[in-house]
Every structure is written in C-alpha cells, then in structure tokens.
C-alpha positions in Angstrom: 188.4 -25.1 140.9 191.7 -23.8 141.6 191.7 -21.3 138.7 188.1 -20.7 139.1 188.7 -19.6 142.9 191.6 -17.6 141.6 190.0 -15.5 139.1 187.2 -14.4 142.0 190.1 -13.2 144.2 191.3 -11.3 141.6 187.8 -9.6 140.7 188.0 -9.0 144.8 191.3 -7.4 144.9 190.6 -5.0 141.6 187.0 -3.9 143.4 188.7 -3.7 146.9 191.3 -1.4 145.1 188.3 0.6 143.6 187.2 2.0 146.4 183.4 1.8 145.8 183.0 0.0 148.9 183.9 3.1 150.9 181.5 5.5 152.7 184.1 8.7 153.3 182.4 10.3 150.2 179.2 11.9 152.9 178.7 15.7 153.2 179.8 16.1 156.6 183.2 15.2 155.3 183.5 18.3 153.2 185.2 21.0 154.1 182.9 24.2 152.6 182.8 27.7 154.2 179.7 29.4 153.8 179.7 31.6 150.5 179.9 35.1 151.0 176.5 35.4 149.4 173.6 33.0 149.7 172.1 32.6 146.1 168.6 31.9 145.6 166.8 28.6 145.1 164.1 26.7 144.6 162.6 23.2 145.5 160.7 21.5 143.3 158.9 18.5 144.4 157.0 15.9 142.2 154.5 14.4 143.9 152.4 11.5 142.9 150.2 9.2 145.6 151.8 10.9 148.7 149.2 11.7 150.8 150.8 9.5 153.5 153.5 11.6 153.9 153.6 15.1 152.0 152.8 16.9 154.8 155.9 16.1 156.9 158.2 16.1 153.9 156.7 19.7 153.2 157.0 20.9 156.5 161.2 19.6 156.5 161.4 22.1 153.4 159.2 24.9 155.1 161.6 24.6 158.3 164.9 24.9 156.6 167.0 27.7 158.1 168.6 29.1 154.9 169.5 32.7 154.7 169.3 33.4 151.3 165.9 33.7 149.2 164.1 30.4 149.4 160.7 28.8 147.6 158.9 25.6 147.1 156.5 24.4 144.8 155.0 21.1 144.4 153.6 20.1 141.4 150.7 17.3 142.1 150.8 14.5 139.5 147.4 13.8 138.9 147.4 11.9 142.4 143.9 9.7 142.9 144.7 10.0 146.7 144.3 13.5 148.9 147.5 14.8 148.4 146.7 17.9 146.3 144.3 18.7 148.9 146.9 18.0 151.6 149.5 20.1 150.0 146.9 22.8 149.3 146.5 22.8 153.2 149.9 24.1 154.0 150.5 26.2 151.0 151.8 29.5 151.8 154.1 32.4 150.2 157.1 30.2 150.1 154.9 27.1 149.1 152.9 26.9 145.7 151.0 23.8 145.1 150.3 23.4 141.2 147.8 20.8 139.7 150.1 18.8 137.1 148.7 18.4 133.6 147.5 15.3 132.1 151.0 12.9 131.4 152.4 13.9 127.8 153.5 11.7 125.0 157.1 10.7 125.5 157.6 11.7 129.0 158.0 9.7 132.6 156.0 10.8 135.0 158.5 12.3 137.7 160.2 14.5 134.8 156.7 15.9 133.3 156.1 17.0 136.5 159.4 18.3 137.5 159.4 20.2 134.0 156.0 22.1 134.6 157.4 22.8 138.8 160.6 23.9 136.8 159.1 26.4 134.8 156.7 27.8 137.5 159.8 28.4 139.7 161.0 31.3 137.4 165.1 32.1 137.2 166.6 31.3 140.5 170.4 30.2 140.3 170.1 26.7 141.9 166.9 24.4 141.4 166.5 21.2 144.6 164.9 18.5 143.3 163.5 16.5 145.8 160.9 13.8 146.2 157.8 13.7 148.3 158.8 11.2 150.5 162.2 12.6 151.9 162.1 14.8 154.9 165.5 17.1 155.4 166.8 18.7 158.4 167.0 22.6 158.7 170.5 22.8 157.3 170.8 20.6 154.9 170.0 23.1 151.7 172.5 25.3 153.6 175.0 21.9 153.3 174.3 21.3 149.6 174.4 24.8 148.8 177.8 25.4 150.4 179.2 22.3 148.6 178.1 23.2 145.3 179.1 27.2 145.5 182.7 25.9 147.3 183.4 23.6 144.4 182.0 25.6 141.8 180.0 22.2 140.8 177.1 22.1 138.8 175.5 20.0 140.6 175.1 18.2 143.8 173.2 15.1 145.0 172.8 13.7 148.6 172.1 10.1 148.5 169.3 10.1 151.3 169.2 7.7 153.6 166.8 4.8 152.9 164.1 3.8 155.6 165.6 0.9 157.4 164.2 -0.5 160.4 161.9 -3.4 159.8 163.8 -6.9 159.9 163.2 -7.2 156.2 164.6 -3.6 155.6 167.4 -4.3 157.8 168.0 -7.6 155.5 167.8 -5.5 152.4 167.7 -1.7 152.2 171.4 -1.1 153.1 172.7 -3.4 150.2 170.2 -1.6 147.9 173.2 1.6 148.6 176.4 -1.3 148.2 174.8 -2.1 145.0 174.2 1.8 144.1 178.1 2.2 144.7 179.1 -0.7 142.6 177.3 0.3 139.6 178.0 4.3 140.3 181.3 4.5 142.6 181.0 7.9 144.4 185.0 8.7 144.4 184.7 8.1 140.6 181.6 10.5 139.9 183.2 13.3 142.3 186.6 13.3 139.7 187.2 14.7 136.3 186.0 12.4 134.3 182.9 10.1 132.1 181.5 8.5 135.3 178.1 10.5 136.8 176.1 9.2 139.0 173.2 11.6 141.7 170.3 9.8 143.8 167.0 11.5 142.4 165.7 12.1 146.2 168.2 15.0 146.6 169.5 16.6 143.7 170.7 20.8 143.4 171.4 21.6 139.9 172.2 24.9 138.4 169.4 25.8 136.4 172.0 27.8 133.5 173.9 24.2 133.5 170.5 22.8 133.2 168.7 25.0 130.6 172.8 24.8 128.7 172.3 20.8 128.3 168.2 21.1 127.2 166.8 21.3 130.0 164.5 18.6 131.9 163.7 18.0 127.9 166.8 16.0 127.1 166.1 13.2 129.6 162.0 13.7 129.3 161.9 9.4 128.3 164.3 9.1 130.8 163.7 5.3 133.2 166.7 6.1 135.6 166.2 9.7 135.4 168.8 10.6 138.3 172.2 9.3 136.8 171.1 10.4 133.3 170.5 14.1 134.7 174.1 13.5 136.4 175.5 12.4 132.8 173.6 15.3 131.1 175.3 18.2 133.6 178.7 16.7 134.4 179.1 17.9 130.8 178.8 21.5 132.2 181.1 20.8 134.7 181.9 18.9 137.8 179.5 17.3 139.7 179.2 15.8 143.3 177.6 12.8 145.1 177.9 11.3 148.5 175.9 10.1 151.4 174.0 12.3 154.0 172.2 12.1 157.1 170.3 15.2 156.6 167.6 13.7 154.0 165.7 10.9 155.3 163.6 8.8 153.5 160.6 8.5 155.6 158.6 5.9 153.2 158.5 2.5 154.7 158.6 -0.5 153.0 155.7 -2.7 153.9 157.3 -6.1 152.7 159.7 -7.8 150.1 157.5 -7.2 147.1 157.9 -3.4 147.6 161.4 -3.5 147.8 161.5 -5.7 144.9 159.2 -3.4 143.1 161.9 -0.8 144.1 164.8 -2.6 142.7 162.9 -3.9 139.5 161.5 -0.7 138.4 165.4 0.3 136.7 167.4 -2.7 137.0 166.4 -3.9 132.9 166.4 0.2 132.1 170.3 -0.2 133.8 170.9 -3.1 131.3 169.5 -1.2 128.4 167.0 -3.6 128.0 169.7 -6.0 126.2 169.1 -9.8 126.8 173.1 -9.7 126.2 174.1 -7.3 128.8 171.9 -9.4 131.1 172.9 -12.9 130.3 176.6 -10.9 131.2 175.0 -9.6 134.8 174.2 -13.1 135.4 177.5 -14.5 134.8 179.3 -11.9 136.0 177.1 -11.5 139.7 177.6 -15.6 139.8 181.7 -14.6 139.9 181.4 -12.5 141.8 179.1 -13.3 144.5 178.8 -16.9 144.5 182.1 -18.3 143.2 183.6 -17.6 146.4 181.6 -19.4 149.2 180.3 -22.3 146.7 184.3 -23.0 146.7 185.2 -22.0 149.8 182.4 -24.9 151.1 182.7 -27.5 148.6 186.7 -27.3 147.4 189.7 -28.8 149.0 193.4 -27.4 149.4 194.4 -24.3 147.6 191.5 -23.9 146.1 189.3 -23.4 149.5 192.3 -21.0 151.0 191.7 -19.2 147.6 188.0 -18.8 148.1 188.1 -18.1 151.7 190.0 -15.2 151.0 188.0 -14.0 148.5 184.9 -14.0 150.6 186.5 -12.8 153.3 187.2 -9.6 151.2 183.9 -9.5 149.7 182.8 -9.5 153.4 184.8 -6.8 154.3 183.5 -4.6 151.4 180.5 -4.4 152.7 181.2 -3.3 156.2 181.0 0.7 155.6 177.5 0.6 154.5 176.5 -1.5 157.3 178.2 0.3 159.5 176.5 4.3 158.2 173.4 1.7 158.5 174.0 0.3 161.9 173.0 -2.9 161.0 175.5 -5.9 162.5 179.0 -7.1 160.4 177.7 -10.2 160.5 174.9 -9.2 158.0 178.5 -9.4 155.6 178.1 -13.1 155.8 174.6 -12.8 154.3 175.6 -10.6 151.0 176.1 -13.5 148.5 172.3 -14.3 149.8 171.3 -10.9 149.9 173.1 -10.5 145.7 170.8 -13.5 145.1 167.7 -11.4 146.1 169.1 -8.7 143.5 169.7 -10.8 140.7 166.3 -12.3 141.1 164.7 -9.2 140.9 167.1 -7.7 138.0 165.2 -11.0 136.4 161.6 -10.0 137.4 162.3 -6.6 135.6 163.2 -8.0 132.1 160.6 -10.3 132.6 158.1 -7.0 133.7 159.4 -5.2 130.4 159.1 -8.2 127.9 154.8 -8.5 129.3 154.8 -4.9 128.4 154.6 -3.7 132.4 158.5 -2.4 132.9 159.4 0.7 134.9 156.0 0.4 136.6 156.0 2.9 139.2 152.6 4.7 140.7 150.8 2.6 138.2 152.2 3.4 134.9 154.5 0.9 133.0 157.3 3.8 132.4 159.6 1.4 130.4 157.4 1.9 127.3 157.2 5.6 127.8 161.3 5.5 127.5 161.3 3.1 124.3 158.8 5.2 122.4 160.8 8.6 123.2 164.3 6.9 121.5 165.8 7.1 124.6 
C-alpha cells in the first residue's frame, strides 16, 4: 500500500508541477494594444436545431462594437426545428443566413457547414468560428482580434464559459474545463511547440493559415474537430488558448444524460477508438483519482500520510476552476466522485461506437462519418 500510495503522490507532484491546473491563461490577462489597423472579419456560425437560442446568440454578434469591417453568416444545417426561419428574421447587410446542403459523404456535420459559410464569407483576413449557442459581449471580437494581431498568432480560441447554474451543472460542468486542461494544458498549447489545443465555441483563424494547411478539407472527418483545427494551424504558426468571460454558453443542460451526451460524444474519438488506449485511461484515472482517498481511508501509518497528501494536492488542483466558476472549494472533495462520472461516460462512448451510434450529436452517429473518411 505503501508503494502504491507513493507512486499517486508522485503522479500528483509531476501534474501540480505542470501547471494545467491553473486558470492565469484567460484573455483579460493579456497585455494587447489595439492594432493600428482593424482587419476585417467574418463569423461564421453553424447552426443545427437552435431555434431555442439563435436569436440571442445572433443578436451578441450583431451588437459587437468592432471598428473594423465586420459580417456574419449563418449557415442553417438542415435544422427540422424553426431556426432557418428564425435566423431569416434578423437577417440584415451584416447577417446572411444560407440554407446548408444536404450532409456530404465523409464530412461531420459542424465542418460541412462551416466549409459552405466559409466559402460564402469571401477573402477576409481573420474568419470567427463560433457556435449557435454562445452569446459574446460587444468587445470580445475586439479582445480576440487584438490578441491574435499582437502575437502575430494564427489563431485564437476563447474557451467559453459553460452554462453552470443548475445543482447538477454546478456538480459537473466546471470539471468538464479541469478535464479539458488535463488532456490539453493551456500554458502548453500557448508555447512553441507539438501540443494544440482551441474550444470549437470561439475560435479566430486566419483564413491564409487556413486555406495554407487545406482548408476546412483537411479535418472534413474530423470527431473533435476543435483541437484537430488547432493541430492543423499551429503548423503555420503559434496559436493561443485560454479562458474568457466574454463568450457565454447560454445552452442549459436539462439533466445528467445531456451532459453525459456531452462528454460521450468525443471521449472514444479522444482514445482513437483503441480498446488499448482505453483499458490505459482506466488504469491510469484509477491512479490517479482513486488511489488516493481509497488509501487515505482504508491504510494505516505511512501509507495513509502518503495518500492524504496526495488528495490533498489533487484537491488543491482543482480550486482555480472552481473558483472562475464560483462554485464552493469544498466541491474539491467531490472530484474523485465527479472523475468517476467521467470515466463512466468515456465507457458509454466506446460502448456508443462499438453499437454503431458514436459521436451522436443532433442526431447523426458522427463516429462513423470519421472512420469512413480515414481520419
């Protein structure tokens, strides 16, 4: 038990000394003058089943302040709910609605439609992706442009921040962004280097770095289609991610199976649909989050005192993200409970893929979609 406790305090101490756990990677940490000259952009939203909330996500893009030239179109994904016809209603100069063609061999919903919104938006220098559901305050295309022109990056991503105030959100959603972080540390994606990571919600890209790597094309199969667009630019040069308060996520989540749904939809896809890089996750999650208070309760002597400190830094690593949440330090305690949740539904997804319904998202199984495009 001794050795056992041992080898979990030094997993702890190696991800303490990581830094993934941190939350100073936000973008009102960065120090960016305005440029000198505002390039233009446009935002293309996807937009599938959003009826419920187009409008005010719309309206958050119609209302930004940004001086330089600024469109929007919205491509509508062959929605069976109204929200061609709401989108329609608050088309305008700077807002073209397009009716999205039928889904095409080898592509994933979101980036068919993002490729025919990409192509409609002409030769603008940067291109905001951004989903239906998020809803941005008037200066944040003025944040992300500032950050990206500043740095000379290629592309920049604001991790939005996820609807959280239901009891079962409060439980859940913030660890959904700790987890994010483990896989794809934010201080690692910002530096020189292989690691990319972006959060699909909020994502300005250069469209030369974009149309230089293949375009939307490269990724078309793509089931995590964010972090492989980071990979694909980061290639072109540096990229940057970090949390934000500006983009909201104003989609609720009406109970645990959606936020299961949520977490299943990529967790296999993450794996690379390998039985052996999940049989690892499990072994490796069990060290990591339950070797430490299984020991900590049922061990004696050194081996408790090993565990206890242990949890106690596994505790502490997840007190940024509750804290940018404003969720209690006490939900800290909760987290190998809360990892148990996770690993469950990391199960449910290989289990989705193997019945033939992975990646299912809006009603299509997208997992297959990836397979049969070789990605």
């Amino acid at each position: 038990m001794t050795v056992l406790a041992g080898i979990a305090l030094l997993v702890w101490l190696g991800l303490i000394a990581s830094g993934f756990w941190l939350t100073s990677e936000r973008d009102d940490s960065m120090d960016c003058p305005d440029p000198r000259q505002w390039p233009d952009v446009v935002a293309v939203v996807p937009a599938r089943n959003e009826a419920d909330v187009v409008a005010r996500s719309l309206g958050s893009l119609g209302a930004q302040d940004y001086p330089g030239s600024f469109r929007i179109v919205l491509v509508d994904d062959n929605s069976t709910d109204a929200t061609g016809e709401t989108a329609l209603g608050i088309a305008s100069e700077r807002v073209t609605v397009l009716s999205g063609a039928p889904l095409a061999p080898g592509w994933t919903g979101k980036l068919w439609a993002l490729s025919q919104g990409i192509e409609a938006a002409g030769s603008p220098r940067w291109l905001w992706l951004t989903d239906a559901d998020i809803e941005h305050v008037p200066d944040a295309l003025r944040r992300l442009v500032a950050i990206a022109e500043g740095g000379e990056r290629k592309l920049v991503s604001f991790m939005a921040r996820l609807h959280c105030q239901s009891w079962i959100e409060r439980a859940l959603v913030p660890a959904f962004i700790y987890f994010f972080k483990l896989v794809y540390p934010f201080n690692w994606v910002n530096r020189p280097g292989p690691f990319a990571g972006a959060a699909g919600g909020c994502v300005l890209v250069r469209r030369d770095a974009l149309k230089a790597a293949g375009g939307i094309a490269a990724i078309r199969g793509a089931l995590i289609d964010d972090c492989t667009l980071a990979a694909l630019i980061k290639r072109q040069g540096p990229i940057w991610l970090g949390l934000t308060n500006r983009s909201r996520s104003i989609r609720p989540y009406k109970g645990v199976g959606e936020i299961a749904a949520m977490i299943a939809r990529s967790a296999y896809a993450q794996l690379r649909f390998s039985k052996l890089l999940l049989a690892g996750t499990l072994l490796g999650l069990g060290l990591v989050f339950f070797a430490a208070p299984v020991l900590a309760l049922l061990a004696h002597g050194t081996a408790r005192w090993i565990a206890l400190a242990a949890f106690a830094l596994m505790v502490l690593s997840y007190q940024p993200v509750l804290r940018f949440y404003g969720r209690s330090p006490l939900w800290g305690l909760a987290l190998p409970l809360v990892a148990a949740f996770y690993l469950w539904c990391t199960l449910l997804s290989a289990w989705q893929h193997h019945r033939g319904r992975g990646g299912m998202w809006k009603g299509r199984a997208q997992a297959q979609i990836h397979l049969e495009a070789g990605q």
